[in-house]
N, C-alpha and C positions, 0 to 999 in steps of 0.2 A: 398626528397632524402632518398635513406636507408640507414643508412653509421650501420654498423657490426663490433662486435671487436673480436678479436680473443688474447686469450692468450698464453704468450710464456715463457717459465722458464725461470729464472735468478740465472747464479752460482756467479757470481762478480757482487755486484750492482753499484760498484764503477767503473770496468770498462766498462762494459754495459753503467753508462750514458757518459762516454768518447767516448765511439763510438757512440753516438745517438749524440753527441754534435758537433762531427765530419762529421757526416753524415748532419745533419740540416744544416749545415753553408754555405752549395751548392746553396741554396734556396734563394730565392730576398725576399721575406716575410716567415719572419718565427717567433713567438714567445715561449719560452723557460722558464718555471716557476720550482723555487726547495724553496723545502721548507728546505734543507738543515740539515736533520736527526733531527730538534727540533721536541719534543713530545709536543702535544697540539690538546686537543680535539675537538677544531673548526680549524687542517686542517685533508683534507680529503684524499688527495691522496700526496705524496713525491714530484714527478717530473711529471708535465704537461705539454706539447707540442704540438701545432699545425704548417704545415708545409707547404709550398705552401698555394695557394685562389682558391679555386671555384669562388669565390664574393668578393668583397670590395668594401668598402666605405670611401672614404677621402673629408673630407668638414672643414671648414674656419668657424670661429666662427658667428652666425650670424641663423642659422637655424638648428644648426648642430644637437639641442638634438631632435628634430623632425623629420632629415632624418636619423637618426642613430634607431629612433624607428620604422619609417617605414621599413628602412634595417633590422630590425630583425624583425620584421611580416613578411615579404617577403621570409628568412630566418629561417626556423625553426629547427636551425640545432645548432653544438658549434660556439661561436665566441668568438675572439681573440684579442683584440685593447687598444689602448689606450684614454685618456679624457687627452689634453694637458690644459694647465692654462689658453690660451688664452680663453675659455670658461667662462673665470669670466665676459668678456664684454657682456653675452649673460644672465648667471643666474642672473648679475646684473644690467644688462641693462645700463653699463657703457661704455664709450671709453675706450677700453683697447687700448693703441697705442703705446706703447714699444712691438710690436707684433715681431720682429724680438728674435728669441729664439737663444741657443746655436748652434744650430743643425736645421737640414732641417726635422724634423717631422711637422708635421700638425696638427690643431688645435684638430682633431680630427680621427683617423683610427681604422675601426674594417675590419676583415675578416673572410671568413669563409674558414679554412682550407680545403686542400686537403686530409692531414693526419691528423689524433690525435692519440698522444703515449701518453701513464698512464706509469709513473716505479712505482714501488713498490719495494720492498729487495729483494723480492723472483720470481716477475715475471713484464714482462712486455706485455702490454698490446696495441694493436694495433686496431684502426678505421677506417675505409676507404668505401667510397661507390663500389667498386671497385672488392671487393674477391679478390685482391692480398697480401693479409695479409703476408703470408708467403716470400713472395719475397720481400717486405717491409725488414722484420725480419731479413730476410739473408743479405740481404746490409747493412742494420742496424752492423752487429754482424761483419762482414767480412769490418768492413771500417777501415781503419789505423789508429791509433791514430801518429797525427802531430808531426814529429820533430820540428816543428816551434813552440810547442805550449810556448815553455820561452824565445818564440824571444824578446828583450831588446826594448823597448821604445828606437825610435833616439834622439838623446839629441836635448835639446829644453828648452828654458827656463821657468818657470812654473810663467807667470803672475796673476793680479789680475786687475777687474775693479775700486778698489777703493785701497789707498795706505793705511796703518795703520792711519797716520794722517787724513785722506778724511772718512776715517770708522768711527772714532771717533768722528768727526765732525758731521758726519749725524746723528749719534745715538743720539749725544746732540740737533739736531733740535727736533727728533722724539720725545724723551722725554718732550719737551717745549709744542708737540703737545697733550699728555697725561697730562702734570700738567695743559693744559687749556682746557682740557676735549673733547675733541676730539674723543679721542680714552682711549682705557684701556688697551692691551695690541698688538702688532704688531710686524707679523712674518719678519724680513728684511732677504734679502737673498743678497748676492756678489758675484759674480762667478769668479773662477778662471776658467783659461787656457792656453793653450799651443798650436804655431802655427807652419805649419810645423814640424807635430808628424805622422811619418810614423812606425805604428803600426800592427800587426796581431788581429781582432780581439776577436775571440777564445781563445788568448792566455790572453790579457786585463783583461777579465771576469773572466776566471778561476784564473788570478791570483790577481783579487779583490776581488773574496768570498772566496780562501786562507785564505788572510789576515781579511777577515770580511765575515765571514758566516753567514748570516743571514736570519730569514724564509719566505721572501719576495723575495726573489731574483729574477730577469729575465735576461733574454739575449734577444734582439727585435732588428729586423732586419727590415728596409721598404726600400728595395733599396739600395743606398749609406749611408744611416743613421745609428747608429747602436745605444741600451742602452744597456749598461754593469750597473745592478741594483745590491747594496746589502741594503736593505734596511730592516730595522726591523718592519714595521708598516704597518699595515691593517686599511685603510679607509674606508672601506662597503664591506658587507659580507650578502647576501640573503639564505634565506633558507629557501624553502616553501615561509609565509609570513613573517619569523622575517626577525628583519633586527638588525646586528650587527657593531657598530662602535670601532674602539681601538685608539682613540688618542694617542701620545709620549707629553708629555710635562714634561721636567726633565731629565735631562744630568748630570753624574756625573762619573768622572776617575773610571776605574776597577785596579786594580790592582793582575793579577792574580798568583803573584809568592806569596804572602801574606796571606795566608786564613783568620787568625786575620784581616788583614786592611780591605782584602776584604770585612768583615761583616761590617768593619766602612766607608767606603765609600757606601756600602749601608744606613747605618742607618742615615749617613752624608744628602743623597738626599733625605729621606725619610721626614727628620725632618727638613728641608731647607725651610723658609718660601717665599724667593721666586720663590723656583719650585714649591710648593704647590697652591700659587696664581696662579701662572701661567694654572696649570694643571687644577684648578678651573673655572678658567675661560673657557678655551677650551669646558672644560665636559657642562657648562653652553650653550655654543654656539651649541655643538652636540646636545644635548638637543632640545633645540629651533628647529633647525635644522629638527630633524627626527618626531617633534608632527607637522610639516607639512604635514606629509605623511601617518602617525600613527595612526591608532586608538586609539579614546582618552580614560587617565587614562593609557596607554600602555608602553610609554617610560617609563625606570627606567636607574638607574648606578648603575648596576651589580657587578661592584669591583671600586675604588675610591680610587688610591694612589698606583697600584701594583706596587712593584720594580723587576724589569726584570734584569736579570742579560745578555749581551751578551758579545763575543771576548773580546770586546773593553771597552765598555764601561757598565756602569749601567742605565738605563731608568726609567722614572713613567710613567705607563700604564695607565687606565684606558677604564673600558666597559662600552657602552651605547647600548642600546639595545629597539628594538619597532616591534609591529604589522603590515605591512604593512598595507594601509585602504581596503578595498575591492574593486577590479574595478579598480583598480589604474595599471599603466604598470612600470615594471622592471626600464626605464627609468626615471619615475616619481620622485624615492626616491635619483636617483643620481641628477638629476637636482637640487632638494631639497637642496642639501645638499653639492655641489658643489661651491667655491673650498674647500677643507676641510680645518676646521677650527684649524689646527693645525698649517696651514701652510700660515695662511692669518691673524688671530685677531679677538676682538670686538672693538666694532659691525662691524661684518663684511666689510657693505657698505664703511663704513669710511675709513677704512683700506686699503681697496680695491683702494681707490683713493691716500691715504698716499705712498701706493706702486710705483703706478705710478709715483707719481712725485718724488720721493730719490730713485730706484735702476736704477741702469745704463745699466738693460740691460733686454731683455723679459725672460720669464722662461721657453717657451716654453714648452715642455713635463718636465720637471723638478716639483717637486711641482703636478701633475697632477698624473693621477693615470692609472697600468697597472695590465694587468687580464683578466679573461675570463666568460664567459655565457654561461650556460647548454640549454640545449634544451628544460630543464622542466621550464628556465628562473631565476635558480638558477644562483650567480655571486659569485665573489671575487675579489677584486683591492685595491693593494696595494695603499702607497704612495710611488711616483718615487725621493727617498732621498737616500743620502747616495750612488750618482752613476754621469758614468759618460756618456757622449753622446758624440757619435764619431762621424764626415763628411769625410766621407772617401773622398770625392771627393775635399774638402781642406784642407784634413789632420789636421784639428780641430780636437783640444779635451778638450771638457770642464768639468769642476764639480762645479756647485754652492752648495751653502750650505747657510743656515740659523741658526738665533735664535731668541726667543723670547725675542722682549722690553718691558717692562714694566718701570714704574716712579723710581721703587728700584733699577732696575739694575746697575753695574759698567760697561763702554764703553769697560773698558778695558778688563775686565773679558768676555765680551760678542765676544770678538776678539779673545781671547784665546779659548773662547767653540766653535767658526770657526774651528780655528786648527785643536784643537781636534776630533771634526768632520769629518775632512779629513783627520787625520792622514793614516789610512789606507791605502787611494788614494797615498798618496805621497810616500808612502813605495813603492807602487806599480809603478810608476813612476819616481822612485830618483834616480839619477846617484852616483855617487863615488863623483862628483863636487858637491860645496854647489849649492844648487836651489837657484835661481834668482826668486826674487819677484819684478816684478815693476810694 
């Protein structure tokens, strides 16, 4: 396929992607990436988009990182997809059996667009095999931006799979499971939801990276399904042969009306012995993880301990970085390294099984990871945190959230950094009425 870009000036970047975002939403597949104006020299382009399929591939954990590698041999073109959680039955050769997720995504979806748009400030940038670039462009510029787009969430009440009491309880099994060595640290997730939530979803998205702008974000569209992503964290990142990880491990309040506090809420995370454990561990497990696939002597950690500042909150970053081996396929280093270990524990395997039996419910795409593939077989994929999944077809809407356990933590505290977690979501969701949790 020869797919050709054609570029096109931009006098409003801001409203330009409101009209691309307008325009995309017509589409049954479509995926939607902004990096959301952060400066950082590992991203490359603002806002990424592909729109319509030429191709697709959707498959069921079980074979799936082997047809998705032959669909991009087959393929040599951009793709567009996601790697859901349910995939840890395959990388770990585990019964994953809480397979039922929040949402009707699939264990596994890549496509290959019909379009790809690039924005940038000053211009944007159009792909098509096609030569209709320019009629593309004009739809694009000439689409309406929605009155509908601050349509109000129908009131609904905002539940939870596990009650405060039932949260806490679990967390003191998992820790019994850690003082008897089991495990060392384990990512638990809980999901809230809301049923009977008749939503615009356009409006959803925009008005969760509002409230949490962050440089992962996407908007992913498969049919009735929809993710609304504001996520801060990059899970693998190719380029040429490196290969780059950025684990989160480390959460701490921002407060941004405060300049003085803000520096002490960072120094607070910084110097916090159990987000440090924590983040040790993870970078330990990336580690491991990418000298699977690495030429050896190659892994290193790049930065170890970075404090991030975003919207919301303060983060501990951390960079791992490796050679891909020679001969090795693009798929290789995800499989590797899959599910990310920020969001699962060590040792991995164990963990993996710990999950299964205390969360209540599958993760579906949640926890899993979205992004896209260059033609030269360059990638980037997020982690899917910090978001939420819609069913349009039963007006589901959910948002799990996670935190790390470890042997030091407080149950309590660790229910609280849930919240926190979601604080955004609920903004974006909250009536005038106090929200029901049950």
């Amino acid at each position: 396929m020869n797919r050709t870009f054609v570029s096109f000036p931009v006098s409003d970047f801001s409203i330009t992607k409101l009209k691309l975002l307008n325009w995309i939403k017509a589409f049954n597949i479509f995926c939607f990436l902004d990096n959301q104006q952060y400066s950082s020299r590992h991203h490359s382009v603002e806002c990424l988009a592909g729109a319509g399929k030429i191709d697709q591939l959707i498959m069921p954990s079980g074979k799936a990182f082997d047809s998705v590698k032959a669909f991009s041999d087959q393929n040599p073109d951009w793709l567009f997809g996601h790697f859901g959680y349910g995939l840890a039955g395959e990388t770990e050769a585990l019964p994953v059996t809480g397979a039922v997720g929040p949402a009707g995504f699939p264990d596994l979806h890549f496509f290959v667009p019909e379009i790809l748009i690039r924005v940038a400030n000053t211009h944007i940038e159009i792909g098509s095999p096609m030569g209709n670039h320019r009629e593309i462009y004009e739809e694009i510029v000439s689409t309406p931006i929605s009155a509908e787009l601050r349509q109000p969430v129908s009131h609904a009440a905002i539940r939870s799979r596990f009650s405060r009491k039932e949260y806490l309880q679990t967390i003191r099994r998992i820790k019994s499971h850690i003082l008897r060595g089991d495990c060392y640290e384990l990512n638990f997730c809980q999901e809230f939801y809301m049923e009977d939530c008749v939503i615009d979803p356009l409006s959803m998205y925009l008005q969760l990276t509002e409230a949490s702008p962050n440089p992962f974000s996407g908007f992913y569209r498969l049919d009735d399904s929809y993710l609304f992503c504001a996520s801060p964290e990059r899970y693998l990142k190719k380029t040429g042969s490196r290969l780059l990880s950025q684990p989160i491990k480390g959460t701490w309040q921002l407060d941004p009306a405060a300049r003085n506090s803000d520096e002490e809420n960072r120094l607070k995370l910084l110097r916090n012995a159990k987000e440090r454990s924590e983040n040790v561990m993870v970078v330990d497990l990336v580690r491991n993880d990418l000298a699977k696939v690495c030429k050896e002597g190659t892994v290193a950690v790049d930065e170890l301990f970075g404090i991030y500042s975003f919207p919301n909150l303060h983060h501990m970053i951390s960079s791992v970085t490796g050679e891909l081996d020679d001969g090795l396929h693009w798929v290789d280093a995800v499989k590797a390294t899959f599910p990310m270990g920020s969001m699962t524990g060590a040792p991995k395997r164990r963990v993996l099984e710990l999950i299964e039996r205390y969360e209540r419910r599958g993760r579906g795409i949640f926890s899993g990871a979205l992004g896209y593939v260059t033609p030269t077989r360059d990638f980037d994929f997020n982690v899917v945190i910090r978001s939420m999944i819609y069913e349009k077809g039963r007006n589901y809407l959910s948002f799990p959230v996670g935190s790390g356990i470890t042997f030091y933590c407080d149950p309590e505290k660790e229910y609280e950094e849930c919240l926190l977690k979601i604080s955004a979501i609920k903004k974006v969701v909250a009536r005038s009425e106090p929200l029901l949790f049950k």
